[in-house]
N, C-alpha and C positions, 0 to 999 in steps of 0.2 A: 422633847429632846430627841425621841427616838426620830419624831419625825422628820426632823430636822436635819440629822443624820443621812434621809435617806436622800433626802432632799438636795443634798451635798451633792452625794456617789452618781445620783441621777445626772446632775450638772455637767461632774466629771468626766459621767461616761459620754453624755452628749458633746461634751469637748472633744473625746477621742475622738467618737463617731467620725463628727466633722473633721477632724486634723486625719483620720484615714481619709476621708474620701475625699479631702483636697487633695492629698499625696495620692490619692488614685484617680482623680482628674488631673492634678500636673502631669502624670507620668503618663496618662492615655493621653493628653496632649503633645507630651514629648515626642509620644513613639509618632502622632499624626506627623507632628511636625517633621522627626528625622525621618520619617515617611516619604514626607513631600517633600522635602530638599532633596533625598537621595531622587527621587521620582525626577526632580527638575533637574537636577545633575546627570542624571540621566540619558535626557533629552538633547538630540543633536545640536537643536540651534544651540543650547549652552554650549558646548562643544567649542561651535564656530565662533561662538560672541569672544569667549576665552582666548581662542586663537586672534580675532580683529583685534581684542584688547594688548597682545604683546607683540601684533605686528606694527601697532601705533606707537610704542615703547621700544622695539629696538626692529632692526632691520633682519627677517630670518636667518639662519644661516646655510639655508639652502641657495635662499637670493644672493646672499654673498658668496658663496661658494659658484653661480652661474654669470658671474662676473670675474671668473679666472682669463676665460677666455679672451678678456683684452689687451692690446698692446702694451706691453711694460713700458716704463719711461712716458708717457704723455701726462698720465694722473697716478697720483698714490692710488696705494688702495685705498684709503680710508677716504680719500675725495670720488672714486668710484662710488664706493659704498652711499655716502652720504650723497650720491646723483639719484641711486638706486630708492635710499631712505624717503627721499621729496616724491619722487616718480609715485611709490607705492604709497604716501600718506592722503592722496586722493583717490586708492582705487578701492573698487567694490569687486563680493565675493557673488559667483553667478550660479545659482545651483544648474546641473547639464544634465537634465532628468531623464535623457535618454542614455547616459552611460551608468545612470545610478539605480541601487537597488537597496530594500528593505534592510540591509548590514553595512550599503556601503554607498557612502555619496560623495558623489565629485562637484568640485566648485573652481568654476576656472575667475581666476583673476584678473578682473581688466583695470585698466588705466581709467582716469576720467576723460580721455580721451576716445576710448570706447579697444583701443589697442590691448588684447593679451597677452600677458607677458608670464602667465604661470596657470597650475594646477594646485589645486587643495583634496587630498582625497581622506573621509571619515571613516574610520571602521568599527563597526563593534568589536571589543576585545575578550568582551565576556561578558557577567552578571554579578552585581551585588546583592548584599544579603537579601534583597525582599524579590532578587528575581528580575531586575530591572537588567535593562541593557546598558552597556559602560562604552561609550563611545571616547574615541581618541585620532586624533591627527598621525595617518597612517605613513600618507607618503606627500613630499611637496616636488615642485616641478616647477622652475624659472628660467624664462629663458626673453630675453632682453632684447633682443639682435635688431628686432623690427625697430629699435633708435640708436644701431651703431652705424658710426660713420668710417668711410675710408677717404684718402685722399693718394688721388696716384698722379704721375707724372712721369716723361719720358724724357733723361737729362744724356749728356752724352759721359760716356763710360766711368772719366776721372771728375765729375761732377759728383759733390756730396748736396743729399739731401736730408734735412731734417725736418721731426714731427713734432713741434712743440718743443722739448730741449734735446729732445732723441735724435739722435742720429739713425737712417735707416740703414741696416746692414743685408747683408746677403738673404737672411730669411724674409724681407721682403721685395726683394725680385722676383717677380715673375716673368721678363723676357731679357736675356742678354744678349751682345752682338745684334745688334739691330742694324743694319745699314742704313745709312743717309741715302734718302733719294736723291739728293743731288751727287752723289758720289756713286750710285747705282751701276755704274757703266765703268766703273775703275778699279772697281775690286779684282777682278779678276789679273787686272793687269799692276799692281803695285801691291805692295805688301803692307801690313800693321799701318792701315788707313784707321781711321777713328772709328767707331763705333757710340751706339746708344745702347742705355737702360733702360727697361720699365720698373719702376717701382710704383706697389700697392702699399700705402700706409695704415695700420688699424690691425682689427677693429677701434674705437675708440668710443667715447658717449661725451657730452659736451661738446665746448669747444679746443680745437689746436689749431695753430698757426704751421703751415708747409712754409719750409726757409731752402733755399739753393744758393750754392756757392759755388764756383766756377773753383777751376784746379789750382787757383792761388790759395779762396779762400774767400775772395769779393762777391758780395751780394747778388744776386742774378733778380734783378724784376720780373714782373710777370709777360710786361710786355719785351723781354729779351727773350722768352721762348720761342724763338723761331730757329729754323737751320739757320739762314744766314747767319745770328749770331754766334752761334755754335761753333761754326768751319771758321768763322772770321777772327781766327787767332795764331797769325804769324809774327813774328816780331815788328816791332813796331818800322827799325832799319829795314825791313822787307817791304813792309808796305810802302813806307815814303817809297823806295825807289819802283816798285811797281806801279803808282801815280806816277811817277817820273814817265817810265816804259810804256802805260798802257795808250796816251793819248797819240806819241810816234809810232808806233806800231798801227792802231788802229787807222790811221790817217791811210798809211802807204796801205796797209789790207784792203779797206774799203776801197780806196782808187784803185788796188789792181783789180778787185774783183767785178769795179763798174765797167771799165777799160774804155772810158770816156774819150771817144777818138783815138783809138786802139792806144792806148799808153799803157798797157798792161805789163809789156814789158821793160820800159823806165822804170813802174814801180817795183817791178817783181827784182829787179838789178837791187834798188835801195833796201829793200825787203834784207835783205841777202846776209847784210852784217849783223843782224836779231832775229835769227834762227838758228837754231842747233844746228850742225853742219850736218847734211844726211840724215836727217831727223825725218819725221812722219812727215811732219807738215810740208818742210822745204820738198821732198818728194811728190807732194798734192799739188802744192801750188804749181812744181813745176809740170807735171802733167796736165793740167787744169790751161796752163800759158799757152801749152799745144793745138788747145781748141779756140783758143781767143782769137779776135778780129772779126767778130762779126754781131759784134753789138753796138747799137745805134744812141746809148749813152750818151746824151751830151754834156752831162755835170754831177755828181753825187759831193752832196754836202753833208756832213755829221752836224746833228742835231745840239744831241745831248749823250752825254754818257755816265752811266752809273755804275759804279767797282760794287757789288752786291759782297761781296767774300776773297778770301785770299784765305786758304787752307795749305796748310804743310799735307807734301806727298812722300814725305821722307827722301832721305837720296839727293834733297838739296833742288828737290822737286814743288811746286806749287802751282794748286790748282785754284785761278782768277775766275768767277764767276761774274760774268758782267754783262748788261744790255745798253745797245744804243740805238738811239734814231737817228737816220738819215734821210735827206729829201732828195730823190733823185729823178732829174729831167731827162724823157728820152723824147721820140717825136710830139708830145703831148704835154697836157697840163705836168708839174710838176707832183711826185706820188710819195708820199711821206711812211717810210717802211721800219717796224720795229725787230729788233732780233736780239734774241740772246744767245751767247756761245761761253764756252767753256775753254778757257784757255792754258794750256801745263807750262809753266815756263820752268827752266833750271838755270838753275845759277852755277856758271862755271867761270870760275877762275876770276868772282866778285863779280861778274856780268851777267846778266840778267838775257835768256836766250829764249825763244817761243819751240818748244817740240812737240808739241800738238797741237790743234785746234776742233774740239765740236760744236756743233750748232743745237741747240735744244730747245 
């Protein structure tokens, strides 16, 4: 019995034995274990991995904060953001091992296009219990630009232009008062002539549509950007009657100035009733009649003629940008000559009068 007894206690105690030193291998296991996780917690890559895993989850908010900088009205933010979110779901983190050191490492961000569009910098912040280093995401750095777009254009003064549904306002001009070259030579001598804008649109990232409307309001094509169309905005009752004027006019011009068997001055007589009285011109030409009769002209015929613009010069003033051809025979073959001039006509008293003429 007694033996039996002891036999028990021995069991017993063997039972403890074993139940201490499972609980003293769980617990040396524990400590390995919360060991080596703190150990791999630690360690930078975890770090970085942690960082790739919530830049694949949401879009930083440094990236989105480095996307202030675009044009309002073309995209929400949140369609920025989510241009930003695709952009960066392909990029990879590049360690820069010559700006980085044993506390502190830098990892620039590129696109999978090979384009960088940011900075990742690690730091150690300190040590946990076993002495290890505790790295953390110090600083971020985004910057996008290398895929913003602008769109610019040079419209004239009272011409709206927009970016997408935006309209662009003064903050994006960059040149006002621009003169027309074709108006180059008249500024000085008329007042509140028209002028051009420049406008820069952006930044922006995707896509925007540039829209132009003329000072009504009406669409302006891409192939309407030219001066011509620009200046070519007189009333429409102006223009019919300057087709009316331009082809009588030219006719008796061109003849007086061929003086085709001296007739210079018949035409310069017809001339007479379509020109401003004492104007520039009528004073050229008549200077000009003084030296005639000694040109061997024997015919000058108009070709063709083209009205290029008809521009208001205020004052009831309008400047005819137009070029003709004409063939004209003197001792020789017949010689087919192009010109273009610049014509001011005023309108006085509903008549339609010529007071300048330059040749350009």
């Amino acid at each position: 019995m007694a033996k039996r007894r002891k036999a028990d206690r021995f069991r017993i105690g063997l039972i403890i034995y074993a139940l201490i030193l499972l609980a003293a291998i769980v617990f040396g296991l524990r400590a390995v274990y919360d060991y080596l996780s703190a150990y791999e917690d630690s360690r930078s890559s975890h770090c970085l991995e942690r960082y790739r895993a919530e830049m694949a989850q949401a879009l930083p908010q440094a990236a989105r904060d480095a996307l202030g900088d675009l044009y309002p009205g073309i995209h929400t933010e949140e369609e920025n953001a989510n241009w930003a979110k695709a952009l960066l779901d392909g990029a990879h983190l590049y360690k820069v091992a010559s700006r980085s050191t044993e506390d502190r490492l830098l990892y620039a961000v590129k696109t999978a296009d090979g384009q960088q569009v940011g900075t990742v910098t690690l730091c150690v912040t300190g040590e946990d219990s076993y002495g290890n280093p505790l790295w953390a995401v110090q600083e971020e750095d985004y910057d996008f630009s290398a895929y913003y777009q602008t769109r610019e254009v040079t419209v004239p003064s009272d011409y709206s232009v927009y970016l997408g549904e935006s309209i662009l306002g003064q903050d994006a001009v960059t040149e006002a008062d621009i003169p027309y070259e074709t108006l180059k030579d008249y500024y000085e001598h008329y007042e509140n002539l028209p002028t051009m804008t420049h406008y820069v649109g952006g930044p922006f990232v995707g896509d925007a549509e540039i829209r132009i409307c003329d000072e009504e309001g009406n669409p302006v094509t891409p192939e309407e950007l030219t001066e011509s169309h620009f200046l070519d905005r007189c009333p429409q009752e102006i223009r019919d009657r300057v087709d009316q004027y331009v082809p009588n006019f030219l006719y008796l011009y061109v003849n007086f100035s061929g003086d085709a068997h001296r007739t210079a001055r018949k035409y310069y007589d017809q001339l007479q009733p379509l020109l401003v009285s004492g104007g520039e011109l009528q004073t050229r030409l008549y200077q000009a009649l003084i030296n005639y009769g000694y040109a061997r002209t024997q015919s000058v015929k108009i070709l063709s003629t083209d009205i290029h613009s008809v521009t208001p010069l205020g004052n009831d003033r309008y400047l005819v940008d137009l070029s003709y051809e004409t063939e004209v025979t003197g001792m020789g073959d017949p010689v087919v000559i192009q010109d273009n001039i610049h014509l001011v006509l005023f309108d006085q008293n509903g008549k339609l009068l010529a007071d300048s003429l330059y040749i350009v």
